[in-house]
C-alpha positions in Angstrom: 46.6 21.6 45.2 44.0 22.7 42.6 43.5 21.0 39.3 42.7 23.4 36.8 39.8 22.9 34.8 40.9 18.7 36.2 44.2 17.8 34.9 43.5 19.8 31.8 48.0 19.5 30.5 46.9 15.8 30.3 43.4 15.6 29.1 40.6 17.2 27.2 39.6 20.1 29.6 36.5 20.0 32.2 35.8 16.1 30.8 35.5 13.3 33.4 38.4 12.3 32.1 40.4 15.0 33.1 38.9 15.0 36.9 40.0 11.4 37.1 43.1 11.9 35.7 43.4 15.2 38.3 42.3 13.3 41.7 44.6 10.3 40.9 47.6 12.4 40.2 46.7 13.5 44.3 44.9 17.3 43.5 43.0 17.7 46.6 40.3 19.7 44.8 39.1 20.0 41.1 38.4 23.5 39.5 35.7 23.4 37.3 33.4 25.7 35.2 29.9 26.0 35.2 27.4 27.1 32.8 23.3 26.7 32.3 21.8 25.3 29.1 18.5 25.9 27.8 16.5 23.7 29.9 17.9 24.7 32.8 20.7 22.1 33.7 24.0 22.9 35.0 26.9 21.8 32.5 30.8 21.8 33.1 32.3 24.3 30.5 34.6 27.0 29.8 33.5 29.3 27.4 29.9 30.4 25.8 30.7 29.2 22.9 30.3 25.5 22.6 33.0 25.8 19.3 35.7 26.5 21.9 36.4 23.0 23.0 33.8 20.8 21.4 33.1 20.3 17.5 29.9 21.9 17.7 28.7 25.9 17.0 26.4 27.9 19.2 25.9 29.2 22.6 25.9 26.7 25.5 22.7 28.7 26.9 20.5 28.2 23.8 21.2 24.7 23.5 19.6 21.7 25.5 21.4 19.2 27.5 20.7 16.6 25.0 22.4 18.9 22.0 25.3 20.0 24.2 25.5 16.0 25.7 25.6 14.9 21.4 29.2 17.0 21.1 32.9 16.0 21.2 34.4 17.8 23.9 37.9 15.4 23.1 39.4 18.4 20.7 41.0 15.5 19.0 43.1 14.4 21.9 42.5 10.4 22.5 38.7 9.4 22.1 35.4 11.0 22.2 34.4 12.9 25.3 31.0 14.7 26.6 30.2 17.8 28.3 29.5 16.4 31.5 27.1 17.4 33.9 27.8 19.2 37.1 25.9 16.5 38.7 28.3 13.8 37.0 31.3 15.8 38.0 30.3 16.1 41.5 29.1 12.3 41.4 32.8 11.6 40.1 34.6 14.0 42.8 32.6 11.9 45.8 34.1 8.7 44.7 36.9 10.3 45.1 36.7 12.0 48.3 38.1 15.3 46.7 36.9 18.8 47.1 35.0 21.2 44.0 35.8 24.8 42.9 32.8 25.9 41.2 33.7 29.0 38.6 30.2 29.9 38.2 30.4 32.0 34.5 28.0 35.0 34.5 30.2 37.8 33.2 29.2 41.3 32.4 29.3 41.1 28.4 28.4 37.4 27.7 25.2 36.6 26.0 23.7 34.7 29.1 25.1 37.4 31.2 22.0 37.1 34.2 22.2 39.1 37.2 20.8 39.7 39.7 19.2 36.6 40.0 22.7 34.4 38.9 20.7 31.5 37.5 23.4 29.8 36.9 24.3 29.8 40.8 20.8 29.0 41.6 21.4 25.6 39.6 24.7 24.8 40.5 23.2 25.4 44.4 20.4 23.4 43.8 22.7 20.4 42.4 24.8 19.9 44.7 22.5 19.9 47.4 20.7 17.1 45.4 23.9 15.1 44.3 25.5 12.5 46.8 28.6 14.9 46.8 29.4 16.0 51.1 32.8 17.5 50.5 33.8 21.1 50.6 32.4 23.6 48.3 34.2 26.8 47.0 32.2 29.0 44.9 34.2 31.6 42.6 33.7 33.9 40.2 35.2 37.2 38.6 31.9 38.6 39.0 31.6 40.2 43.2 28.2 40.2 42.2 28.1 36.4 42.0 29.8 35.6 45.3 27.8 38.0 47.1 24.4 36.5 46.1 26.5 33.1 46.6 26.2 34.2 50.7 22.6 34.3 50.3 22.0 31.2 48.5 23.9 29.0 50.1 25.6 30.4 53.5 27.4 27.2 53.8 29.5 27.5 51.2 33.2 29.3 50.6 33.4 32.2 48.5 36.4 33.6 46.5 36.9 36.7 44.1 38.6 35.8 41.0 41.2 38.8 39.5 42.8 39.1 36.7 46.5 39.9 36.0 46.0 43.5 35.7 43.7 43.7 38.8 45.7 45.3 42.0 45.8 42.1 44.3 45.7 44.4 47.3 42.4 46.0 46.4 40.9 42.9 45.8 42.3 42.2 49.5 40.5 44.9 51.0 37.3 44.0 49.2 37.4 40.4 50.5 38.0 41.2 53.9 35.2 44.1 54.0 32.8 41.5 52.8 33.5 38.2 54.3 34.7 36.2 51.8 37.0 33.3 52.6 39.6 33.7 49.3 41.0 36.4 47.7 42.0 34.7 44.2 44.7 37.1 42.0 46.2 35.3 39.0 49.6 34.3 39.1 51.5 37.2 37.5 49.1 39.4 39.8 50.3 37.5 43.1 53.8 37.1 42.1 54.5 40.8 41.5 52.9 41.3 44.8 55.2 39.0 47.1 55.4 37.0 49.9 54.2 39.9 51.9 51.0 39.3 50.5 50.0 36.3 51.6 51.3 37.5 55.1 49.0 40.0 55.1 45.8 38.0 53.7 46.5 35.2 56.0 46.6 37.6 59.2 43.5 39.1 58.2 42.1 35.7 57.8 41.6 35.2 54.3 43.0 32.3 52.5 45.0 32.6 49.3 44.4 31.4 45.9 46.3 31.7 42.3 45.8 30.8 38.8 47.6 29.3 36.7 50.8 27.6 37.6 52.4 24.8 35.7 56.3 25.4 35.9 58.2 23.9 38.5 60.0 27.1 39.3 57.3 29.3 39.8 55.2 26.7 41.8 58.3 26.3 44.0 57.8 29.5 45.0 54.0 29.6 45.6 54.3 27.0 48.2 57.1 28.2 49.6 55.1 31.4 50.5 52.3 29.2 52.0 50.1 29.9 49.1 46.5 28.2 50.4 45.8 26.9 46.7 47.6 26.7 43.9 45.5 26.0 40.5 48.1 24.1 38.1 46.8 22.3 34.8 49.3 19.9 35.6 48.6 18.6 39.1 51.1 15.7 38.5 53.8 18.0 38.7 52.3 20.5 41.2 51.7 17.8 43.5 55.6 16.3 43.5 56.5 19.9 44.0 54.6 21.2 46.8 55.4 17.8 48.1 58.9 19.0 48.0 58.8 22.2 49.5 56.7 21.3 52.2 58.1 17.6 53.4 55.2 15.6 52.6 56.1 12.0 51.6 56.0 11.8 48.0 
């Protein structure tokens, strides 16, 4: 079970806070996003805009880590929270003995858009081979480009291609198997419209299964039930209880 962005129903998204709250509720492995500031360290956060989730203005990519570290990532829920680090994440997730999904952000169209160099992989690389973290690695991103240098980089780590909704799962299918990868990642309207039969078919050609975003207890039902290989829920309380459920683990 993957907690998206941590446990990000509960608590201010991509904070500490939010991974602790995540790995306590029981989510094996905490998604996360990664961006580069000015000075070249890898920070935890969702969009370019620093105005998104924290009460400051600007992109993340001209700012230092001491001017993005100096924002309120809370959003106003419970008290103040930082941008954390990817190094303070990771050093977080190893107390914890859970597992990272890196969603490095270098998007055709965003103002730090950097390829094909992928600076923002290069530092994301280079931190968690210098951080005390040991567990599995999963490196993601819409971008192909991304994952593919990703092999490069670091060999030892998994790779999966993020799709959205309107993105043929099946295509994506065919691309991950041509190229190695080890997870072909559809959204969850995407993956749902395309069945069980699906993940049959991705798990006979050896590639693992992802989907994003499920919080209802329904639809998650249903993603386990097909043997879905992870499940990204903001709530990983209730995702947890319910692929407990479906699959007879002791709750």
């Amino acid at each position: 079970m993957v907690a998206h962005r941590g446990a990000s129903a509960l608590e201010p998204e991509n904070t500490l806070a939010s991974f602790e709250s995540a790995v306590r509720a029981g989510a094996e492995v905490v998604e996360l996003d990664v961006r580069l500031t000015a000075d070249g360290v890898a920070v935890v956060l969702h969009d370019p805009d620093v105005a998104a989730t924290t009460d400051g203005t600007g992109y993340v990519h001209e700012l230092t880590v001491g001017q993005v570290k100096n924002l309120d990532a809370s959003g106003g829920r419970g008290p103040r929270q930082e941008i954390p680090t990817l190094a303070q994440a990771l050093d977080l997730l190893a107390v914890h003995d859970a597992a990272a999904n890196l969603e490095i952000k270098n998007l055709p169209g965003e103002p730090a858009f950097d390829s094909p160099r992928e600076s923002i992989l290069e530092a994301a690389v280079a931190t968690v081979r210098a951080s005390r973290f040991t567990g599995p690695v999963l490196v993601s991103s819409f971008n192909w480009l991304t994952i593919e240098r990703c092999r490069d980089l670091a060999p030892e780590a998994h790779t999966g291609f993020l799709t959205i909704a309107p993105v043929d799962p099946w295509a994506s299918l065919v691309y991950v198997r041509q190229h190695g990868h080890d997870f072909v990642l559809p959204q969850t309207p995407a993956l749902a419209a395309a069945g069980e039969g699906f993940v049959r078919e991705a798990h006979e050609a050896g590639v693992r299964v992802g989907t994003w975003v499920a919080d209802e207890e329904d639809l998650l039902a249903t993603l386990f039930g097909w043997g879905v290989d992870a499940v990204a829920s903001n709530d990983p309380l209730r995702a947890v209880a319910v692929r407990n459920r479906v699959r007879g683990r002791p709750q």
